[in-house]
Structure formats: structure tokens, C-alpha cells
N, C-alpha and C positions, 0 to 999 in steps of 0.2 A: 600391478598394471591391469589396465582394464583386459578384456578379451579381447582376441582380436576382431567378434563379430559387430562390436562396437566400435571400433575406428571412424574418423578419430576421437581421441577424450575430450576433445571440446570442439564444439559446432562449430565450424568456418561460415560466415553467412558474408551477404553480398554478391557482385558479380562473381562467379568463377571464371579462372580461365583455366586449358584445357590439363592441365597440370593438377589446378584443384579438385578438379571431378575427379580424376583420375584416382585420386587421396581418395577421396571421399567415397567410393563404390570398390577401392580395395580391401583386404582383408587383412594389411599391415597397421600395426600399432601405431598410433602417430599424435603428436600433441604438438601442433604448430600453429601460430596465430593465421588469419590471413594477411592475404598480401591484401596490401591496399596502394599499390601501383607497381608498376615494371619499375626494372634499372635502366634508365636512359644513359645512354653512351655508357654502357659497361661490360658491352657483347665480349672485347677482351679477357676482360678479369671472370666474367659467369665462365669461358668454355676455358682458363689457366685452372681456374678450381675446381672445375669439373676432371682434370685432367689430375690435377694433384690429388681430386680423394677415390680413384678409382687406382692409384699406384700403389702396391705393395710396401713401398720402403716409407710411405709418407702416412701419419698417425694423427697430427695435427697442424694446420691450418688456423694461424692468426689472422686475421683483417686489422690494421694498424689506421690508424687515421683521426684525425680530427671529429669533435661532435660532431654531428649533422650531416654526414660526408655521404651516408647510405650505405654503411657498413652493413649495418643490420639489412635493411630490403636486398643486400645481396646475397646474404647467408642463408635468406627463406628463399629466396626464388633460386639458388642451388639445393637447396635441401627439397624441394617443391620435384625440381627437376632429376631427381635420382633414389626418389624413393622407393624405386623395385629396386636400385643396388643393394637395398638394406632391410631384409628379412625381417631382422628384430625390431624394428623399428625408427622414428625419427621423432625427436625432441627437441624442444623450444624451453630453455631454464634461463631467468632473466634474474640476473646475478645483482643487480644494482639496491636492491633490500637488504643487502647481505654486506656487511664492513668486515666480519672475521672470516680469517679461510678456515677456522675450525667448523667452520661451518657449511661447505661446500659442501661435505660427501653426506651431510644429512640434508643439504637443498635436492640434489639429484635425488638421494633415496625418497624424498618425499614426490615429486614429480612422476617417478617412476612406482609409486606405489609400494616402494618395498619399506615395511614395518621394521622401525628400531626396535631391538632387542636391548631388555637392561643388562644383562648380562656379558655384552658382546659385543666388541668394536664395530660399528657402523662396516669400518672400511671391507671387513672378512662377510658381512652380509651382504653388501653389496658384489664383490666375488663371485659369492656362490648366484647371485641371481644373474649374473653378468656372463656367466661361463659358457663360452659356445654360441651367443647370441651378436649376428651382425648387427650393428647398431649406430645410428649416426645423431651425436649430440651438437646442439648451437648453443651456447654458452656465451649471452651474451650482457657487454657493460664487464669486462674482468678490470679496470683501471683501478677500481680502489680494491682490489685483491691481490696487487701482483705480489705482495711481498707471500702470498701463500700457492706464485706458479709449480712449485714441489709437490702441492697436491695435485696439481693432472699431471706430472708424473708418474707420481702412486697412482694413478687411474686410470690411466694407460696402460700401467704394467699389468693393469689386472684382466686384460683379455686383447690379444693380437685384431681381435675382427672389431675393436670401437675404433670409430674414425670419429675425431671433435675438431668444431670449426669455434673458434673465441672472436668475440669482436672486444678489440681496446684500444686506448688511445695509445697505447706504448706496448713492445714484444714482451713476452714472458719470459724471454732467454734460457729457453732452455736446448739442448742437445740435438733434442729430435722434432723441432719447430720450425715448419716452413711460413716465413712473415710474407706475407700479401699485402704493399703497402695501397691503400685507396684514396687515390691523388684529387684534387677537386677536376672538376669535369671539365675539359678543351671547351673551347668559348662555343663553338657549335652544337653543341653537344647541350652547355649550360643554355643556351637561348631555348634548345626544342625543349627542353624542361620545363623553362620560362613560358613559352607560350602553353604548352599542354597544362601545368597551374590552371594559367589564367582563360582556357577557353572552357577548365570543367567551373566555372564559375561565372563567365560568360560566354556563350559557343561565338560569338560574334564577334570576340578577340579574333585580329590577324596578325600575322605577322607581315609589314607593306615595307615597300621603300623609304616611306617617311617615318617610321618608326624603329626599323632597323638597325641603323648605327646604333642610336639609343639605348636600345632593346639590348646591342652587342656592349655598349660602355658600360651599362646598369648591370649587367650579369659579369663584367670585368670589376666593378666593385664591389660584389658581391662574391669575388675573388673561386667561383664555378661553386660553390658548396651549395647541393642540394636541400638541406632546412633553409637557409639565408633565402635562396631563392625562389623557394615554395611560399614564408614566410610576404616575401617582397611581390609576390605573387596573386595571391589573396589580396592586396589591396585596390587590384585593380579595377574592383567593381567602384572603387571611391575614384583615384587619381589615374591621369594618363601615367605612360612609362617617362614621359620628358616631367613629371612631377615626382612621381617615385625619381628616380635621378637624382635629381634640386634636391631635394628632403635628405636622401643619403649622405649629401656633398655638405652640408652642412653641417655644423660643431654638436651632432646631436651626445656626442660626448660628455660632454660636461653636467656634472651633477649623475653621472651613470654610474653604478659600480661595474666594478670587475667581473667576468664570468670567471668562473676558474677553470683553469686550465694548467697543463702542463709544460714545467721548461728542462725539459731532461732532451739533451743535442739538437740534432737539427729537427726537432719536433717540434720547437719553440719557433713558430712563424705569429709573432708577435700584430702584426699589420691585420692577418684573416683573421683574429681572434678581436681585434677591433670592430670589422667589419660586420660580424656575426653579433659581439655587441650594437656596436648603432642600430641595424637590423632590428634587434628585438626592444631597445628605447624605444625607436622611433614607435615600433607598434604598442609597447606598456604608453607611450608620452600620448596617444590617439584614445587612452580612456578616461572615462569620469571618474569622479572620486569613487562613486559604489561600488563601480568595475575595480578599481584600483584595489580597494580595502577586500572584495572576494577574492581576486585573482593572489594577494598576498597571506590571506589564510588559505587557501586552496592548495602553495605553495607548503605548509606544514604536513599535507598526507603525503606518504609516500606512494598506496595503491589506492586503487578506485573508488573513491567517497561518494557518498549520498549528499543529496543537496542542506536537509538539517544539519551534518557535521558541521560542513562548508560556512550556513547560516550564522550556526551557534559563535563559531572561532570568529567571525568575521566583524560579531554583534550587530546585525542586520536585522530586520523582519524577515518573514518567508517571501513573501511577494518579490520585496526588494531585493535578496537572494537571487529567486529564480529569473528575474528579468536580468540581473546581471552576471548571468550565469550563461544566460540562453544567448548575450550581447558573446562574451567572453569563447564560448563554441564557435558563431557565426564570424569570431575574427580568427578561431583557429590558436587562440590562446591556450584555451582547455578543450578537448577531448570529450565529448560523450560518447557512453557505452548503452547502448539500448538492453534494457532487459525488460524484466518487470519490475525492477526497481531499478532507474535510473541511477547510473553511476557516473563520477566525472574522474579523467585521467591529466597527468599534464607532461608534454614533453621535460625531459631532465635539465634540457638546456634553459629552459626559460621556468623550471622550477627554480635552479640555482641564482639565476639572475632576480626572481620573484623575492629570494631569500634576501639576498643583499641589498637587494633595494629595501625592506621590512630593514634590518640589519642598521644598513646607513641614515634610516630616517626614525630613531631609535622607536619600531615599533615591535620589533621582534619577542622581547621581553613582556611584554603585555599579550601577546597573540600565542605564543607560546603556556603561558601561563594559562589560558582558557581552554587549551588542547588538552593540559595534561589532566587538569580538573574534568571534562569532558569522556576522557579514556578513564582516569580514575571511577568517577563516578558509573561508566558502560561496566568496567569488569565486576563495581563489587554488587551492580544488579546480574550480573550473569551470573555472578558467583553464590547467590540468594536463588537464582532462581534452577539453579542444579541442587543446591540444596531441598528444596520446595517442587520438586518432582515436573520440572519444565527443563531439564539437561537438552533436549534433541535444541529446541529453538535457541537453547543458550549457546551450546557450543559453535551452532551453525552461524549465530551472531560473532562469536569470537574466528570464526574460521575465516569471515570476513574480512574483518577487521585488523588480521594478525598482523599485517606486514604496519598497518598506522601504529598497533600498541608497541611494536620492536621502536618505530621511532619516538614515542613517546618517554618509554622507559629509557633508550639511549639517553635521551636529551636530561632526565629526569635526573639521573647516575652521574651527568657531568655538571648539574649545575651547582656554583656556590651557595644559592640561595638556598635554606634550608628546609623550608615550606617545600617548595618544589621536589628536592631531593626524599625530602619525608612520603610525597605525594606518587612518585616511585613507587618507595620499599613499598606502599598502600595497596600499589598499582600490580606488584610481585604478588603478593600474597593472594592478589584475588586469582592469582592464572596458576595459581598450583594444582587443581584438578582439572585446568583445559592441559596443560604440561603430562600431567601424569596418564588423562587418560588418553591422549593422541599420542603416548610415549617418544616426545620432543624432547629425550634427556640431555643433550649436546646444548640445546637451547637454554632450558634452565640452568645448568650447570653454570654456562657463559656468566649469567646475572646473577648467579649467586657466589660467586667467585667476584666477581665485582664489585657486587656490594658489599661484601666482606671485606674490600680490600679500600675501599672508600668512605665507608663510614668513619674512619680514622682520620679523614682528613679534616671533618666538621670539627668544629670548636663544643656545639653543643652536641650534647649525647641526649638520645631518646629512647626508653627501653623497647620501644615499640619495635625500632628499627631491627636492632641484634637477635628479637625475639620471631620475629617473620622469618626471617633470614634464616636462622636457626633452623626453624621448624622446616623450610623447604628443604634446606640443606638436609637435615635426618631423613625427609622421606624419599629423598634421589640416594641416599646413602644403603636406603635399606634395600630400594628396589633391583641397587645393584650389586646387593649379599654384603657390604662391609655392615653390618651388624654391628660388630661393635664401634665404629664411628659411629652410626646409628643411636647409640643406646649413650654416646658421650654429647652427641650436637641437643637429642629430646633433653637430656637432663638440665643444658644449660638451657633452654628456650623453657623448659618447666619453671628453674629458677625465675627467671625474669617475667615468668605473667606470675608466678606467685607475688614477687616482689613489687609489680602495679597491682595485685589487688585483683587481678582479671578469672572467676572463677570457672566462667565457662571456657575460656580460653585454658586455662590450667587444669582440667576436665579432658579435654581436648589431647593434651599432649602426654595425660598417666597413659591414655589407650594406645597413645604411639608406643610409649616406654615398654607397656607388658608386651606390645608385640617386638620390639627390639628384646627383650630379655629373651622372651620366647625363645628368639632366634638362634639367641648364644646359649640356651639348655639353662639359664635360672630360672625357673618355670616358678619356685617361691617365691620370689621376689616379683615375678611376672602376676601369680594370683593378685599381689596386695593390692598391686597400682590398678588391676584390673577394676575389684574392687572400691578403691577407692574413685576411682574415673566413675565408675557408675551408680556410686552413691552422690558426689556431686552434679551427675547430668539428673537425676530425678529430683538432687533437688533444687536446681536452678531450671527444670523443666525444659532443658537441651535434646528433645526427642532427635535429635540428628546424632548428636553425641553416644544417646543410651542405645542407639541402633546400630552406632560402632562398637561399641563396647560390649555387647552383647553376639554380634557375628565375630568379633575375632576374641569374647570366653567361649565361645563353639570350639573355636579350631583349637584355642588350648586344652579345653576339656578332649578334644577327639586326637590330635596330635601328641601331645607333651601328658598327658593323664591317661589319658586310655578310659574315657567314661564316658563309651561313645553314647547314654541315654541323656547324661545332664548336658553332652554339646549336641546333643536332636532339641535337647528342650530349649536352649539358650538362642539356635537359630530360629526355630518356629516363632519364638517369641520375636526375634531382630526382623522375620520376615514380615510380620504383620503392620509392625512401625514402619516399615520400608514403606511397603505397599500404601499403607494409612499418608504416606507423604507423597506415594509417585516417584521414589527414589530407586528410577529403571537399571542404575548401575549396579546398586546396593543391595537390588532385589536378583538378576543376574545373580549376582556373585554368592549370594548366600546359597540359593538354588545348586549352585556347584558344587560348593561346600558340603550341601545335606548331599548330592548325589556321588561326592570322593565317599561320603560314609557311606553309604549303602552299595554301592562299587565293592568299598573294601569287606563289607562283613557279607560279597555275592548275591546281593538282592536286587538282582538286573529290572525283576518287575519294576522294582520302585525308584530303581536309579535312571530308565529310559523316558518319563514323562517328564520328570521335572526338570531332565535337561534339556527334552526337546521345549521345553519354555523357556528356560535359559538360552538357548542359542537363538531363539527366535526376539527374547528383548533387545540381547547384544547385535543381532542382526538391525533389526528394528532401528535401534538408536546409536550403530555405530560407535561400538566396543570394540576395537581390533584386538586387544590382549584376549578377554573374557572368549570373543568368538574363536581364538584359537583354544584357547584351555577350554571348554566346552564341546565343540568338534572333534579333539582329540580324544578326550573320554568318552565321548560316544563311540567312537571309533573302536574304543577299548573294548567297548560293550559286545560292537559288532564279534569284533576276536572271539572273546570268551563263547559265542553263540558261532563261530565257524559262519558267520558273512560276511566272509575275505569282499565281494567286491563293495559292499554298500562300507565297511574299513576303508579300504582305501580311497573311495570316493571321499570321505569326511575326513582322511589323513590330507 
């Protein structure tokens, strides 16, 4: 978690109101988006919620409701409103990226800054960070997670003072769940909505006598729901309200698809779920073909794209891109994000319907297909160019990106087409070192259990497939000590690039195996592959390879032999390849290596420089594992020299 002198973790900009400043000049934790408007007609439900999470007996806090309803703008402007109740702080975790609940308690831990361990259930780390700390989470979009409501039980139970608020279309049923249902808005209510829309767009909108029945029948078919009406709202720089009307009342149905939605009991209000459709026809049916073809590749990212993605999928030129990009924002379709590089968002509700409209006009399968080629293509230059001593700019390119590649690689996993699904496993292989070193083991795990479990479905077989897969599988196997699974997944992933012929790939995977052997005490069997690993990288000229293979004969020589001069000599050597590449991770880690030996044989002279450059690349380029293991042998250092407090500082 950040400090709290930095509150909050991400800039709120725009107008503030007196709630946001407040945030913003305290000394509380906080990661919440801003508001970008009040709750009209919701003064009831803000001060019922306010009332429910300042109660003892009450943990969690459902908001129930329909898309668009303003679930969400009520759960920030309570959490806005009550952020000195909560010491520990106040979060904003936007769940709708996320299809597995195995994956819930590494979204929070990431949000919250707290680092997976390989060794150690997510669940028992987040625990210990959780222990004693008031804290008020918004957890919001849980509908496609409920079947995993059991875990915010487990997450609950893990500290009396977390209060969570969930926004979803259905309850979580559970026990200790009070449901907040959020109803569309009394017609007075939806009108002041209606007009405040329409006068931050034109201040000379009024509400009169001759447009007020109107103004009241048009927000009656728009059955009071907040999006519909914001939506229908916006258009009135184009049409009067007595034309918005006309336009609603009519068959704009047909040829629409379906939003999805939910029909589980009386949540099933078939009629507003029309209405909320037409709504968004009417405004997709007011674009031109350009508009149409961006807004439906736009419709494939999941989080905040840059305009070439958008381009690329769309098969546009740049120009034509941005003009109907900038058309697409000014009607409110798409979302921009001001940074310094422009990003586009798109509300869920009119992603989905984006989808099926692609979907029903069979373009989905073509625009799809350019996405994962696109991502394909993104990781395996990220993945060249961490190789090739540019990790900071690559990872921070995939940090980006990550919630588009989770959608790509889903889509890629499920498809029958085999190109595609090949274009995946491609897609896997290249994120094993952004996986490994942001220690996202939950995540990998997910995909490679899947693809395991899928490859079997294809008719055709590719060695290529079972051999990636393999490979990731041995190195999440090893980093969480099953060793010998480890040293069973290398052997088969050996087999199989032996078997294509792939030497530097086969290269590749003896240096895994000796260090698997290592693990389990076959240290013989671990020289050979060593060995042999580094007679083939010198002579397929795999300088990445002979740089592994060389830092971990170090740690066999200094480990499992005990000859602590030929593993000084094996890292000097792995360190100059590093370096000679820019390989900031590789160069880290060896540095720690040489300073465990000289640690161990008491030569603090020599073990205190080289790790203060160790902590300072891993600082530098955002190492979380390395900067811990380095820290703490400093720390060690401290010990042995009796400066308990600069120890503990680096503990």
C-alpha cells in the first residue's frame, strides 16, 4: 500500500466537491475514482447506508439493481462521505475483469499492494496485512462472480473492522448480507436528472410548461434508470424532448440484439431491459459506418485503450480512427481518459450490446481475430525486449495492457478455431516473465490449468502447444518448492522441443531441469544438463541462455558443491553477459547471489556494495521479490555489525 503521505493512490481531478478535498488533503489511504456527478433523488438510500456501515452487527452491504441504475455513483459518494470512519483506508476494486472468484483475493491483494508469495496462500497474506486495520472496500460489478460469494465470507472473517459494499445485479446470499435494493428513480426525481444531463450540455435547456408533460412521459419510458436517461439526455444538443419521445416510441427494436441481462425472480423486469435497449440502438443506429466499425472494435478491450489498438482491430487509418473516436466520446458512446497518452473506456452496458451487434452481423470473428494477433504480436515484442535489456518499458507496456491480454487469452482458450487457440498458447508463453516477476501465480496457474485441460479438445495436436505450457507449468511448480513436479513438467517440455528439432528452446529447458534436480539433491545429474544447457547456448550463440546457465552453475557450485571459487567465477562471468545485454533482472539477481557468498564466508566489505546495487536496480525497475530478498540481507548485514536500527529499517 502506498504511504499514507501520498493519499490518494490515484489523482482525483476535475471539479471537487467538499468530500473530495477532504480525501485529498487527508492522511488516509484511499483509492477511489472520482465522482463525476451526485446521486439525484437518492438522499434516502446515501443516509440507510450510511447508517448500515457505521452499525456493529452489519459487514456487508449489497446494492442490487439493474445496469445503469447508479449503483455504483452511490457506493463512491458513501464511501466519499465517511472516509474518517475508516483509518485504514478506502478502496475502489472494479471486479468486472475478473470471471474467476479464484481470483478475487489476488485482485484485492494487488489493489492493496500486498505481494503474493509463492509459497503461501494469498488468503493467510492478506490476513496478516488486514489484521487490526479499519477499512472500507467497494467491490464493484460482482454479477459474474456470484457463484464465488463464499469468498467475501472468507474475507470477512478475516478481520471484524472490514466493512464491504458490492454493487450487483443479484444478492450474494449470504448470512451476514444486508441487500440495498436500488429502484429506478420516482418520475421527479428522474426529470431533475433529465434536465441537469441536458443543461451540462446546454445551460439554456429549461424545464417549461410546454415541455414538461413530455420531459415527464420520456423519463416514464425510460422507466427512471439513470444511464437510459443520461444517455437520452445527451442528445439534446441534436433533438427536442417531444423528438427524443417520437424516436423512443418507435420499433427501434428490431434488428437489435439482446443486452444481457438477468432472469433469476422478480429481477427479471423484462419491459426496462427493452427500454435501456432502444435507448442504446437508437444512439449505435445515429452513427456512420466508421463510427460503427470503431465503436465495435472498441467493444473487444476490456480496459483503457489507446487510439492505434482501437485503429488496428477496426482496420481503419489513424486519421479515420481519431475523428471517429473523438465523434464516439462527444455522443458519450466512449469515454476518454486524459493522460499523456490518451486512453478510451466504454461503459459495460453498451460494450455488451457493441458485442452483439459484431456478433449478429457476423463480424465478431474477424475483429476478434485481429485482437488476438495484435496482443499476440504486443507480448512476444515485450517479451524480446526484456530479454534485450529494455524490462522497465516492457513490463510497464504489459501493466497496461493486462486486463486487454486476460481478454484475449480467454477468448483465445475458448475458441474452436485452431489458429486462434495456437495464437493463445503463443500469447502464454510470451507473459511467463511478466507472471513471474509481478509474482501473479493465481493468474498463471488459472491458464495453464486450462490449457492443459483444453488442448485435448483439438483434433489437431501441435507440439508447440503441450511444450509452452509445460514449460510455464515447471516454472510456477518450482517457485512454489514442488520440485519434483518441477523436474517431471521440464522433462516432458524437454522432450517435446527435442522432438521439433528446437535447440535453443531445448537449451533452454536442461537449465531449468539442473535447477529442478538441484532442488531435489541430484546435484549429478543436475551438473550434466547444466552442462549440456551451456554447451548448446554457445553454440546456437543464445547469450540469454549461457547467462542462465551460468548464474544458476554459481549457485550449484556455491550451494550443492561447496566450491565457493568456481561459483564466484561462473557468476562474474553470467554478470558481464547480463550487463553486456541490460538484463536489469538478471543482473539484480546474480549481485545477490555473489553477496549470499561473501555473507556466508563473513566478508561484509564485499557483501555491502554489491548489494547496495542490487536493491537499487530492483528498486529502479520494479523487482518486488528481488527488492525483498536484498533488503533483507542487508538487513542481515546490519545484524552481524550491531545496527539494530538501520536492520530494522531495511526488515
Amino acid at each position: 500500500m502506498a504511504s499514507s503521505r501520498n493519499s490518494p493512490l490515484e489523482p482525483i481531478t476535475g471539479n471537487f466537491s467538499r468530500n473530495e478535498m477532504n480525501v485529498l488533503t487527508s492522511s488516509i489511504p484511499v483509492k477511489l475514482p472520482a465522482l463525476r456527478g451526485q446521486c439525484v433523488g437518492r438522499e434516502k438510500e446515501l443516509q440507510h447506508l450510511q447508517q448500515l456501515l457505521k452499525s456493529e452487527d452489519v459487514s456487508l452491504v449489497t446494492l442490487t439493481g439493474f445496469g445503469g441504475a447508479g449503483k455504483t455513483t452511490l457506493a463512491l459518494q458513501v464511501a466519499y462521505s465517511m472516509f474518517e470512519t475508516f483509518t485504514g483506508g478506502l478502496f475502489f476494486i472494479d471486479l468486472s475483469v475478473i470471471t474467476e472468484p479464484a481470483l478475487i483475493f489476488s485482485t484485492i491483494a494487488k489493489t492493496l499492494h500486498v505481494q503474493e508469495e509463492p509459497q503461501r496462500d494469498i488468503k493467510d497474506t492478506l490476513k496478516d496485512f488486514l489484521a487490526n486495520r479499519s477499512i472500507l472496500f467497494v467491490l464493484d460489478n460482482f454479477e459474474q462472480l456470484i457463484s464465488g460469494a463464499f469468498v467475501i465470507a472468507e474475507f470477512l472473517d478475516m478481520n471484524p473492522n472490514i466493512k464491504v459494499i458490492i454493487t450487483s445485479r443479484e444478492a450474494l446470499r449470504l448470512r451476514t448480507e444486508q441487500v440495498l435494493p436500488i429502484s429506478p428513480l420516482p418520475r421527479e426525481q428522474a426529470m431533475q436528472l433529465f434536465v441537469k444531463r441536458a443543461q451540462s450540455l446546454n445551460p439554456d435547456f429549461q424545464l417549461t410548461e410546454e415541455n414538461a408533460s413530455v420531459i415527464s412521459e420520456l423519463c416514464g419510458k425510460l422507466d427512471g434508470l439513470p444511464l437510459a436517461i443520461e444517455l437520452a439526455a445527451m442528445r439534446t444538443k441534436m433533438f427536442s424532448p417531444q423528438t427524443l419521445l417520437t424516436r423512443l416510441q418507435s420499433d427501434l427494436g428490431t434488428g437489435s440484439p439482446l443486452l444481457a441481462t438477468l432472469t433469476l425472480g422478480a429481477r427479471d423486469l423484462p419491459q426496462r431491459q427493452q427500454t435501456l435497449r432502444n435507448t442504446i440502438a437508437w444512439s449505435y443506429g445515429l452513427l456512420n459506418d466508421s463510427e460503427k466499425k470503431v465503436l465495435l472494435a472498441a467493444a473487444l478491450f476490456r480496459s483503457g485503450v489507446g487510439m492505434m489498438p482501437i485503429a488496428t482491430v477496426a482496420g481503419v487509418p489513424e486519421n479515420e480512427a481519431l475523428e471517429s473516436l473523438a465523434s464516439l466520446v462527444d455522443k458519450h458512446l466512449i469515454q476518454s481518459i486524459q493522460s499523456d497518452n490518451p486512453h478510451f473506456m466504454m461503459l459495460e452496458s453498451i460494450r455488451e450490446f457493441a458485442r452483439e451487434q459484431a456478433q449478429q452481423t457476423n463480424q465478431w470473428d474477424a475483429l476478434f481475430r485481429v485482437f488476438i494477433i495484435y496482443y499476440r504480436d504486443l507480448i512476444q515484442r515485450a517479451a524480446f525486449e526484456i530479454e534485450n535489456g529494455n524490462s522497465l518499458s516492457a513490463m510497464r507496456e504489459i501493466d497496461l495492457e493486462h486486463d486487454n491480454l486476460l481478454v484475449a487469452l480467454d477468448g483465445a482458450l475458448a475458441s474452436q478455431d485452431m489458429d486462434i487457440f495456437l495464437m493463445g498458447i503463443y500469447l502464454m508463453g510470451g507473459m511467463d516473465q511478466y507472471w513471474f516477476q509481478r509474482c501473479y501465480f493465481s493468474e498463471a496457474e488459472k491458464y495453464i490449468n486450462l490449457a492443459l485441460k483444453l488442448e485435448y479438445t483439438h483434433t489437431q495436436k501441435d507440439v508447440q502447444i503441450l511444450s509452452i505450457v509445460y514449460e510455464l507449468k515447471g516454472t510456477l511448480q518450482w517457485m512454489r518448492s514442488d520440485f519434483a513436479g518441477a523436474v517431471d513438467s521440464h522433462k516432458i517440455c524437454l522432450s517435446l522441443f527435442e522432438q521439433a528439432g528446437n535447440k535453443i528452446r531445448s537449451g533452454r529447458r536442461m537449465v531449468n531441469l539442473g535447477v529442478n534436480l538441484d532442488s531435489i539433491g541430484d546435484f549429478a545429474q543436475a551438473g550434466i544438463y547444466y552442462e549440456k544447457g551451456l554447451a548448446l547456448a554457445q553454440q546456437e550463440g543464445d547469450l540469454w541462455s549461457e547467462l542462465r546457465v551460468k548464474n544458476n552453475m554459481g549457485s550449484h557450485y556455491h550451494h550443492s558443491l561447496k566450491d565457493p571459487d568456481r561459483a564466484l567465477a561462473c557468476w562474474q562471468s553470467a554478470l558481464a553477459i547480463a550487463e553486456s545485454l541490460h538484463g536489469y533482472f538478471e543482473s539484480a539477481t546474480i549481485r545477490f547471489n555473489m553477496a549470499c557468498l561473501f555473507y556466508s564466508a563473513g566478508d561484509f566489505e564485499r557483501t555491502t556494495p554489491i548489494l547496495t546495487d542490487a536493491i537499487q536496480i530492483a528498486r529502479d525497475h520494479q523487482f518486488p521479490q528481488m527488492l525483498a530478498a536484498t533488503c533483507g540481507l542487508q538487513a542481515m548485514v546490519a545484524v552481524e555489525r550491531k545496527d539494530f536500527s538501520a536492520a530494522s529499517i531495511l526488515f
